[in-house]
C-alpha positions as CSV (number, residue, x, y, z in Angstrom):
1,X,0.0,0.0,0.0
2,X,3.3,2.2,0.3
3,X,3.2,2.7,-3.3
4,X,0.3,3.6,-4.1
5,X,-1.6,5.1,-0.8
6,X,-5.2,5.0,-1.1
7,X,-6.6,8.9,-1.8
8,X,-10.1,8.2,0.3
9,X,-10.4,6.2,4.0
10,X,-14.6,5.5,4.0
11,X,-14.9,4.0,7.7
12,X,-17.7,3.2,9.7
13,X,-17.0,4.2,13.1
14,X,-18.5,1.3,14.2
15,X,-17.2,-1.8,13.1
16,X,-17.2,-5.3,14.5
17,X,-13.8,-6.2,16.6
18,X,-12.0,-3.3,15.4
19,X,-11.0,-0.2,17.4
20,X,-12.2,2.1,14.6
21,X,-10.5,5.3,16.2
22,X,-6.9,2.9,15.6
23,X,-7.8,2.2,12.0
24,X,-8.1,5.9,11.5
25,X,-4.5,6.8,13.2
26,X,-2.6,4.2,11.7
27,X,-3.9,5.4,7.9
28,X,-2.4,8.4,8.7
29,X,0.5,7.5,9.5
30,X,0.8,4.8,6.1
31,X,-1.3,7.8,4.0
32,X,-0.7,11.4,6.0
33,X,-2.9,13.1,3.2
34,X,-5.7,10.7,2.7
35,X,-9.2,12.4,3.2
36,X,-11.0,10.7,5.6
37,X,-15.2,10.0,5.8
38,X,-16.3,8.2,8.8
39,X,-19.8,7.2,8.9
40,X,-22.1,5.8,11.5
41,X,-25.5,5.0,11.8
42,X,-25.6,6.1,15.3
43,X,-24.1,8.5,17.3
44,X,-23.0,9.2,20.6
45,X,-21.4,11.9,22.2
46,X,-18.1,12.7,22.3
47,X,-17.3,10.0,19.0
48,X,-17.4,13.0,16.3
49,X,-14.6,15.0,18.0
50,X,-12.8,12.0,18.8
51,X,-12.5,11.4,14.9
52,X,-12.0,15.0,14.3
53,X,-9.2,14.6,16.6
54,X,-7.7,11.1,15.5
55,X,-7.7,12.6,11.4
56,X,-6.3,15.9,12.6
């Protein structure tokens, strides 16, 4: 993935038996300039500026 970085990380902040917030930090460190849409079908507080924070 070095090679060719991905432009776009779509993630769904809620995934199965993944710490979504990790996926998120370690793409920035493979990608540093990949734009970064996380979805979620619910919400709860605090998890929108935790994402803002993690793709910062």
């Amino acid at each position: 993935m070095a090679a060719d970085p991905p432009d776009v990380l779509l993630v769904d902040i809620y995934m199965p038996d993944v710490d979504d917030f990790e996926v998120i930090a370690r793409m920035r460190m493979i990608a540093p300039g990949i734009r970064i849409i996380a979805i979620s079908g619910d919400i709860v507080r605090g998890h929108p500026t935790h994402v803002l924070a993690v793709s910062a």
